[in-house]
C-alpha positions as CSV (number, residue, x, y, z in Angstrom):
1,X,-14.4,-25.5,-12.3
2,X,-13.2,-21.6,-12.4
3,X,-10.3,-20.1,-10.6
4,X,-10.4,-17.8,-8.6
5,X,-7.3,-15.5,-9.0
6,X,-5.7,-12.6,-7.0
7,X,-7.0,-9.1,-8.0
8,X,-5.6,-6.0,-8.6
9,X,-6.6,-4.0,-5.8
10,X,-5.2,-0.8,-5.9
11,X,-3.4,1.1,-8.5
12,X,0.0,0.3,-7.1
13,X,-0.5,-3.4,-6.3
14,X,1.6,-6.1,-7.5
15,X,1.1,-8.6,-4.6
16,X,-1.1,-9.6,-2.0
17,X,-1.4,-11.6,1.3
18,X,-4.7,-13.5,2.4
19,X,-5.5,-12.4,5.6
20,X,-8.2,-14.4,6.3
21,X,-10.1,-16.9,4.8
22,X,-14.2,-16.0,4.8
23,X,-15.6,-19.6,3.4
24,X,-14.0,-23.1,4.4
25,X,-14.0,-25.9,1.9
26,X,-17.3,-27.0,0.9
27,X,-19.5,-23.6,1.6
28,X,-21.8,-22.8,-1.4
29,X,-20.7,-19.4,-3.1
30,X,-22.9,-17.0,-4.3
31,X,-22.0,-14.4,-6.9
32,X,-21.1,-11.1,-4.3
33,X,-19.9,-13.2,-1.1
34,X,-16.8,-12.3,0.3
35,X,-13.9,-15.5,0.3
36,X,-11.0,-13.7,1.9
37,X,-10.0,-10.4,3.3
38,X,-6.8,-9.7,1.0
39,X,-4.0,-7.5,2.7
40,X,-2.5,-4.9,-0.6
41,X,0.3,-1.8,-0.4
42,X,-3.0,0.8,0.9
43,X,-5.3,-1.4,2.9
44,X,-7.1,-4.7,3.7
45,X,-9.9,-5.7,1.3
46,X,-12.2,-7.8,0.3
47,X,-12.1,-10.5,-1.8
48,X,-15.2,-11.4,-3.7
49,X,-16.8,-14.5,-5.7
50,X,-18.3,-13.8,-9.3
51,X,-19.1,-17.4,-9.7
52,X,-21.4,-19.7,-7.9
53,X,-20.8,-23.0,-6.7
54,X,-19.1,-24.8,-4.1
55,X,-15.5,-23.7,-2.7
56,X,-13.5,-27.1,-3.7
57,X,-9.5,-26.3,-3.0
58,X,-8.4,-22.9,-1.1
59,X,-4.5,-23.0,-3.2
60,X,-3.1,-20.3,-1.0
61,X,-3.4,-20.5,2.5
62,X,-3.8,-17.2,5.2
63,X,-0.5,-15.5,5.1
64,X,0.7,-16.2,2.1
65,X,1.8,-13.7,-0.3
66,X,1.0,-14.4,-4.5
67,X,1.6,-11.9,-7.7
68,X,-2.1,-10.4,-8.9
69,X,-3.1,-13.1,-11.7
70,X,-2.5,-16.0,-9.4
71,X,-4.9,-18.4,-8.8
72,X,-6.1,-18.8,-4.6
73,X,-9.0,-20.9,-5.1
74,X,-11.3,-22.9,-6.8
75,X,-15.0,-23.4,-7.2
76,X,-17.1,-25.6,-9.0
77,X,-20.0,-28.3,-8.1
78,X,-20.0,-31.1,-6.1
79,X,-17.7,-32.1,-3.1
80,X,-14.6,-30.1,-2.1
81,X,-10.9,-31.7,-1.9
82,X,-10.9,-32.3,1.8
83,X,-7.4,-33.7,1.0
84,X,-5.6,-30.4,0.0
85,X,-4.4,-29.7,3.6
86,X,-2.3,-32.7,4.0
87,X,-1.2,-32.4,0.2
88,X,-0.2,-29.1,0.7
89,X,2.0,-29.4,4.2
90,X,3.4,-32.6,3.0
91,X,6.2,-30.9,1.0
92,X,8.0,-29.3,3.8
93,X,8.4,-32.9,5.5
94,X,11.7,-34.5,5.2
95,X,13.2,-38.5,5.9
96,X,10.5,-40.7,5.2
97,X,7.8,-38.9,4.9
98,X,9.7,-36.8,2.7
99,X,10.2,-39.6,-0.2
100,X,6.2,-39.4,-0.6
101,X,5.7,-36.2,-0.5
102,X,8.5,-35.4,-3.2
103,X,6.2,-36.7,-6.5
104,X,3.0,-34.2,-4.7
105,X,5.7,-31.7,-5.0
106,X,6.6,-31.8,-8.5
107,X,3.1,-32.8,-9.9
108,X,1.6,-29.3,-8.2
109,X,4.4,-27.1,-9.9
110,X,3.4,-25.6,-13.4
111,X,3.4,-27.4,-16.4
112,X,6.3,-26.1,-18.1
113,X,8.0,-26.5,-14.9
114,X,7.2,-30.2,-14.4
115,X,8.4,-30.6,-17.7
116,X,12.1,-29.7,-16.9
117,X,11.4,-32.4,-14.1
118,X,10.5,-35.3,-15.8
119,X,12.2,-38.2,-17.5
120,X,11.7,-40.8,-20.1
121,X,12.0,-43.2,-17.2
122,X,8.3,-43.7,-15.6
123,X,8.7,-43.8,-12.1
124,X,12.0,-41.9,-12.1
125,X,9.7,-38.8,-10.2
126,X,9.5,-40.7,-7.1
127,X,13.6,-40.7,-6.8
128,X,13.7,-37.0,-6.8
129,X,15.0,-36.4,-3.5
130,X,13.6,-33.5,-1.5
131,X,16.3,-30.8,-1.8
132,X,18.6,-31.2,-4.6
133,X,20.8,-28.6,-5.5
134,X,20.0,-25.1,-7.2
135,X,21.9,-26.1,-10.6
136,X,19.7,-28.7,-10.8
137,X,16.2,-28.0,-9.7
138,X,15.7,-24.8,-7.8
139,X,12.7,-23.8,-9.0
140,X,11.2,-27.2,-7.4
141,X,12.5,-27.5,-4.4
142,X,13.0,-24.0,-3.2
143,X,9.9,-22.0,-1.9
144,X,9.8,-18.9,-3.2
145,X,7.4,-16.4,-4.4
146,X,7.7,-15.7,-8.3
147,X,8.6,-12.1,-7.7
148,X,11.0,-12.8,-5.6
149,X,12.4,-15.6,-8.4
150,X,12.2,-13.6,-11.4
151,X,14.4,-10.5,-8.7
152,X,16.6,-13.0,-8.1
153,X,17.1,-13.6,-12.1
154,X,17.6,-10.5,-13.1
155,X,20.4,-9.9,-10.3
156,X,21.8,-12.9,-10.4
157,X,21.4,-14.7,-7.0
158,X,21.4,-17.5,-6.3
159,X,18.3,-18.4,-3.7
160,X,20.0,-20.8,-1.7
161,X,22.0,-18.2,0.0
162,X,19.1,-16.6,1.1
163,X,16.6,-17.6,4.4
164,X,13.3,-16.7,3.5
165,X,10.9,-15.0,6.0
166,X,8.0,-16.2,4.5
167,X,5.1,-18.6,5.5
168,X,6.7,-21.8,5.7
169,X,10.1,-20.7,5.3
170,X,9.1,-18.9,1.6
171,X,11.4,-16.5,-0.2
172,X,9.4,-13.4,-0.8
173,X,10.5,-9.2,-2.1
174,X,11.8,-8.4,1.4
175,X,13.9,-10.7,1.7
176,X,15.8,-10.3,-1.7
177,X,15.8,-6.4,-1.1
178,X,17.0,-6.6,2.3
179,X,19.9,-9.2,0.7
180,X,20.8,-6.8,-2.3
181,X,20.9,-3.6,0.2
182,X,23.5,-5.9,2.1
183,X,25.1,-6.6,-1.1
184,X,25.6,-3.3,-2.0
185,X,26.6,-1.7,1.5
186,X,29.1,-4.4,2.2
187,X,32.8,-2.8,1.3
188,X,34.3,-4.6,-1.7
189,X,37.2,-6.9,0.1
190,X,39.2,-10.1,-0.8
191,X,36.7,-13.1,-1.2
192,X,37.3,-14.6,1.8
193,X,37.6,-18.4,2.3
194,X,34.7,-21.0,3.2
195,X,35.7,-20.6,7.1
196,X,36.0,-16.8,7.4
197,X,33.0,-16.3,5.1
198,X,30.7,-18.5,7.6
199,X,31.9,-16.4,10.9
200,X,32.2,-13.2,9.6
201,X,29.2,-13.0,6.7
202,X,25.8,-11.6,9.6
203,X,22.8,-13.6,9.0
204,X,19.3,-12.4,9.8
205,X,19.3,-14.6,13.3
206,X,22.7,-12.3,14.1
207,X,20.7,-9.5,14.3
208,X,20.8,-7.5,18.0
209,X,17.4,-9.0,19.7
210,X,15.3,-6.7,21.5
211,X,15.4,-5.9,25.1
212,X,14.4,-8.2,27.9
213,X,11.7,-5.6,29.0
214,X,10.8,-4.2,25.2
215,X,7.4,-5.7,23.7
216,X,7.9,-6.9,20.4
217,X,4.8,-7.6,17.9
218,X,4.9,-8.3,14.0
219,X,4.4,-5.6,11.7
220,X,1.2,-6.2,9.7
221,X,1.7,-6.7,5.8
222,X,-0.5,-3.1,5.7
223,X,2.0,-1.7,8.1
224,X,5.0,-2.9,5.9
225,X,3.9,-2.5,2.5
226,X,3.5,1.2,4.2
227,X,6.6,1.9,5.0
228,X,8.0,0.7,2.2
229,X,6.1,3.3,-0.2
230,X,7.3,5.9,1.6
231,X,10.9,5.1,1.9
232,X,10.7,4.9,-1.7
233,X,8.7,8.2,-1.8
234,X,12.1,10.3,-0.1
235,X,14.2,8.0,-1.7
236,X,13.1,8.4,-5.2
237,X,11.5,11.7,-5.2
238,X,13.5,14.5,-4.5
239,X,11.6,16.6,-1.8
240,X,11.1,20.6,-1.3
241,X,8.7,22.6,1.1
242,X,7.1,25.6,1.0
243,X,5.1,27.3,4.2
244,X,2.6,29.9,4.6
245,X,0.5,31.5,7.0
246,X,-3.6,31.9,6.0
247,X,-5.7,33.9,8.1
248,X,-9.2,31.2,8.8
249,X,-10.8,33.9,11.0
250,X,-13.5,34.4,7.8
251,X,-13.9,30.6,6.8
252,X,-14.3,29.5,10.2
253,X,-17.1,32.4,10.3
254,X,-18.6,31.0,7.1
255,X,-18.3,27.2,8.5
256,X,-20.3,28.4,11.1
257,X,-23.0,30.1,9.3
258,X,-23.0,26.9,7.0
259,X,-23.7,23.7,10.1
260,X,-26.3,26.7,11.6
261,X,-28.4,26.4,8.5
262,X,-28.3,22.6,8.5
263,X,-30.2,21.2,10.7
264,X,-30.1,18.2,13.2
265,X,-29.6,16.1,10.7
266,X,-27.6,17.5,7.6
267,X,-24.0,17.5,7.2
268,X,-22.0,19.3,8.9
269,X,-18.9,20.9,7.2
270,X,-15.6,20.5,8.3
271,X,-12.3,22.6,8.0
272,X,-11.0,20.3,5.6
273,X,-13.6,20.4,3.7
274,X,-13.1,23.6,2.6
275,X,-9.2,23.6,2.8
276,X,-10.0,20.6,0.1
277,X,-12.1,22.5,-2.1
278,X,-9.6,25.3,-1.9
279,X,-7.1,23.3,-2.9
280,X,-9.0,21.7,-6.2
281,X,-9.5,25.2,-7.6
282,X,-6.1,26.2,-7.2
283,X,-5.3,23.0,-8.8
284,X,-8.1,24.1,-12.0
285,X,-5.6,27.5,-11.9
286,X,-2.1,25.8,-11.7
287,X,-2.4,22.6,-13.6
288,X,1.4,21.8,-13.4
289,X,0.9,21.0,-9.5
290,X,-2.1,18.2,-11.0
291,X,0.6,16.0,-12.6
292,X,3.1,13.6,-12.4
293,X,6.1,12.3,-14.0
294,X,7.4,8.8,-15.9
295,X,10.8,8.2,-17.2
296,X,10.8,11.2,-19.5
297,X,7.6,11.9,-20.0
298,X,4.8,14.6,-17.3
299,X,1.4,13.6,-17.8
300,X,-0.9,16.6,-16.3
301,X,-4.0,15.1,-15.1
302,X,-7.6,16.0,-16.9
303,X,-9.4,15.3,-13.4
304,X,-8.9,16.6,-10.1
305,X,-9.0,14.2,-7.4
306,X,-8.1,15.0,-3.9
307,X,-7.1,12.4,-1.6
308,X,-7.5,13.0,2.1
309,X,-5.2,11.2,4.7
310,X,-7.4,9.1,7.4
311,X,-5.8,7.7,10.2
312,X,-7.0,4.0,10.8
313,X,-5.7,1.5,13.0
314,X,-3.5,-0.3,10.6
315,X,-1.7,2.9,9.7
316,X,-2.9,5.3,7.1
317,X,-5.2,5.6,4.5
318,X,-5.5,8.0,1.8
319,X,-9.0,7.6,0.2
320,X,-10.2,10.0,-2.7
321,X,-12.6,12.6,-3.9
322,X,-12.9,12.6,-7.3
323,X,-13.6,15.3,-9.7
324,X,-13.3,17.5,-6.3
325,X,-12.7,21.2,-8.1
326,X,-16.9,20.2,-9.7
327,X,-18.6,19.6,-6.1
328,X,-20.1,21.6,-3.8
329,X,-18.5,22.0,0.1
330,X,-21.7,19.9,1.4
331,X,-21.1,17.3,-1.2
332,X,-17.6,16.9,-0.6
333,X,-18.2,17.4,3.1
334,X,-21.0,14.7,2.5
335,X,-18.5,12.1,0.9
336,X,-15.8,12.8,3.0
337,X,-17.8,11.7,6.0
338,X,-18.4,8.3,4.2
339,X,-15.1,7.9,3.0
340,X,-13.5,8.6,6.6
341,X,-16.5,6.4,8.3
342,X,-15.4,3.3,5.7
343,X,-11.5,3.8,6.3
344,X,-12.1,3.1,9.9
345,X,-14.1,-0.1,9.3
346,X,-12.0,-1.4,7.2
347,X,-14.2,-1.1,4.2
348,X,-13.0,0.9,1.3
349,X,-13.6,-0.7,-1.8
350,X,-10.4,-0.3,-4.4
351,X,-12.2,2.2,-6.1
352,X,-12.4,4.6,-3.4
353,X,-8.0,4.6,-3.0
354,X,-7.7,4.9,-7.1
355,X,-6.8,7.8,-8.9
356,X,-5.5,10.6,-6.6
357,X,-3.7,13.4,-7.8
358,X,-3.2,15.7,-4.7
359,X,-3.1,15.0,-1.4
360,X,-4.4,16.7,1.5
361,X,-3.2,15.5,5.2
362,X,-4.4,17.5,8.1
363,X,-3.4,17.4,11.6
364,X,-5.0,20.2,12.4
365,X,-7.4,18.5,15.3
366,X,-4.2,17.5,17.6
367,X,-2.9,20.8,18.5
368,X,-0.1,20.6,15.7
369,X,1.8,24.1,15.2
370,X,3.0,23.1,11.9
371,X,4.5,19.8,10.0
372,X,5.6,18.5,6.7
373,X,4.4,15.5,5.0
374,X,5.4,12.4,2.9
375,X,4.5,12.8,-0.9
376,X,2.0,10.1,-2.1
377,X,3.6,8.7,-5.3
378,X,2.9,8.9,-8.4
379,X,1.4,12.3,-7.2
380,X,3.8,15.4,-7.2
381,X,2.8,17.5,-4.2
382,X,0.9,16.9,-0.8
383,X,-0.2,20.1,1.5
384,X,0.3,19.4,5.1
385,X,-2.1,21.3,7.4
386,X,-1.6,22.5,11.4
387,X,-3.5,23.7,14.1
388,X,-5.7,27.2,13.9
389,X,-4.4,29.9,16.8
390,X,-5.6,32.8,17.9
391,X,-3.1,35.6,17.5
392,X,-2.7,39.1,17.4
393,X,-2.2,40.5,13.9
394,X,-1.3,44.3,13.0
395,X,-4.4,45.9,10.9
396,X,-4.5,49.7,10.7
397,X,-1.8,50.0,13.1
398,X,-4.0,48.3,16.1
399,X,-4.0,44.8,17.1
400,X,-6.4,42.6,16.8
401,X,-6.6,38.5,17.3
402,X,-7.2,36.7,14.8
403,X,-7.5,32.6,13.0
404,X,-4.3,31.8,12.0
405,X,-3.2,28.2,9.9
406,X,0.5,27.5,8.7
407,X,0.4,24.9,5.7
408,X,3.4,23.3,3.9
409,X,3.5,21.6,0.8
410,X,5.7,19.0,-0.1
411,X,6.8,19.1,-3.6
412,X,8.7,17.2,-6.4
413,X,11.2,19.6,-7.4
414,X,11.7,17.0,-10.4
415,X,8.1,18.5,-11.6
416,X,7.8,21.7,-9.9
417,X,10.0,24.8,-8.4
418,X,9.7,27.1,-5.4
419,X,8.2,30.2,-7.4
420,X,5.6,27.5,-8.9
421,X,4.5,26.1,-5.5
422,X,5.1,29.6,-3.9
423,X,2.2,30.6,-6.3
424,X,-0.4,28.1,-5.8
425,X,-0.1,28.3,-2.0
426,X,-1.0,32.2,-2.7
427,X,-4.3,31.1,-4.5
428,X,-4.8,28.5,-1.8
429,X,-4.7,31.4,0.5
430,X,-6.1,33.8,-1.3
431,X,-9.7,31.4,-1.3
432,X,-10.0,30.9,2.0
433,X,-9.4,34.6,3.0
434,X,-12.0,35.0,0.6
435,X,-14.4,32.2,1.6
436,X,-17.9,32.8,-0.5
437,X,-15.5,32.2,-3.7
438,X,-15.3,28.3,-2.5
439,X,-19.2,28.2,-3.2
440,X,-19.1,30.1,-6.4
């Protein structure tokens, strides 16, 4: 029998949630079938078998959250344990049917932890009763997430004070990040005594609700796991801009002459396209801009891949064009299309997220005058792109209308300055003002 364990997903992963289970117990597995849609920090994905046999015990059910490396299933031959479900839901009963359930609960923990558990005494197992205290067994009786265990070790906490949010009740990250953000903003003041400490300590359920006439849905794990990137993107990485204005009047002429000459049936090229392309030669001529920084150490990147921001249902999606700066505009206008068509499907594979060094976002479609955007860690600059206007512009004294763009690029100032990101904008500009230099 061969587990099947939680992949790494994305470069950035350290957790995922099951979704949705593909296969039910019993289904025959083939080597490529998809078992589970898996939410991660960029996207949902699939989840796939690279073992045959029959799908025997689903250990983690939809909803749950595990660490990569954990098992979720198993397959192997012959019949599956149609007895999991009520073996798994029987440890979150309590009175009598809690006193059978508490030996299912400490025979399913890990072996090192059942260990702690047991006692010369055979038979001693079935005495444990259901919740016991946290000095004594809190690894056994208290559903947490290891993550969220091995936080609470290393801060010192102990989890019975905190209500997890969890399927079933389980402790997961958010809630001991959301307690230690408490912890930290709460002003330092006499302990007070058991009484006060119950009334005036707030506890998730004290919480303002909503309105009577708001709508309130659940934030997808995609749409959380979002959010919490980029808070820790503007709180972590210490933010700059720098605009400028590009006259498009030529590469929009060139785009032109380009989807003439390609037929019914080619690819056609986009604005981004070529802003992309710009952008990955400027990168081949300012190299600091293709890095990104650890600790004390920048590491400058020997590729240049460009991500592109793609706005998909569950939020955003950054998927990537590698080794950008050595295609062509068709062929990155060619994979862009695919990329863009699988982010709003819902099937990017983890390969197609990995990897980016720049980023690229472009609201240029939605009438947008200008805008700044969120850098996409580890990456150390993203160039925001706006609407093209007609406007009048001075040459030889007379006026004449032209294609005007206004970029911005957000930079780490921890990596790069003003005169740095001042200078690659130029080239950036500089390219498409020139356009037959993108196809050289």
């Amino acid at each position: 029998m061969s587990e099947v364990n939680m992949p790494r997903l994305s470069d950035t992963m350290q957790e995922g949630t099951i979704a949705h289970w593909l296969k039910k117990l019993g289904d025959e597995i083939k080597k490529g079938d998809i078992l589970a849609e898996i939410e991660t920090d960029k996207a949902t994905m699939d989840l796939e078998a690279y073992e045959e046999g029959t799908l025997q015990k689903i250990l983690v059910q939809e909803g749950e959250t595990v660490p990569i490396g954990q098992a979720v299933a198993l397959i192997g031959s012959g019949a599956a344990d149609q007895t999991q479900a009520q073996t798994e839901t029987s440890d979150a009963k309590t009175g009598a049917d809690g006193a059978a359930a508490a030996p299912t609960k400490v025979a399913s923990l890990p072996s090192k932890e059942a260990n702690t558990q047991s006692s010369p005494a055979q038979g001693q197992e079935q005495s444990l009763p259901v919740h016991s205290s946290a000095q004594s067994t809190d690894r056994g009786t208290i559903k947490a997430s290891p993550l969220a265990r091995r936080i609470a070790e290393e801060h010192n906490i102990d989890l019975q004070q905190i209500q997890g949010t969890g399927p079933g009740g389980r402790i997961v990250r958010d809630d001991l990040e959301d307690f230690l953000e408490h912890r930290s903003s709460a002003p330092s003041t006499p302990a007070p005594t058991p009484v006060a400490s119950a009334q005036e300590v707030p506890t998730p359920a004290a919480q303002p609700s909503a309105p009577p006439d708001a709508e309130v849905s659940k934030l997808s794990r995609v749409r959380l796991l979002i959010a919490r990137r980029l808070t820790e993107s503007k709180q972590t990485i210490p933010h700059f801009y720098v605009s400028s204005e590009i006259d498009m009047t030529d590469t929009l002429a060139l785009r032109q002459t380009f989807n003439a000459t390609a037929g019914e049936e080619g690819v056609k090229v986009t604005v981004n396209d070529m802003i992309v392309k710009a952008c990955a030669l400027a990168l081949e001529k300012f190299p600091e801009v293709n890095s990104t920084i650890k600790e004390d150490q920048l590491i400058q990147y020997k590729h240049i891949n460009v991500g592109i921001a793609v706005d998909v249902p569950s939020g955003l999606v950054v998927p990537v064009i590698r080794d950008t700066n050595n295609k062509g505009v068709r062929s990155i206008a060619r994979e862009a299309k695919a990329l863009i068509a699988k982010a709003r499907e819902n099937k990017l594979a983890p390969v197609d997220l990995e990897g980016g060094t720049f980023s690229v976002s472009n609201l240029g479609m939605m009438d947008v005058s200008e805008f700044i955007a969120v850098i996409n860690p580890p990456q150390s600059a993203i160039l925001a792109i706006a609407s093209t206007k007609k406007q009048f512009v001075p040459i030889d004294g007379q006026p004449v209308i032209r294609d005007l763009m206004t970029v911005t690029m957000s930079a780490d100032h921890r990596i790069l300055y003003g005169a740095a990101v001042a200078r690659f904008l130029q080239e950036v500009k500089r390219l498409l003002q020139n356009p037959y230099s993108l196809l050289g």
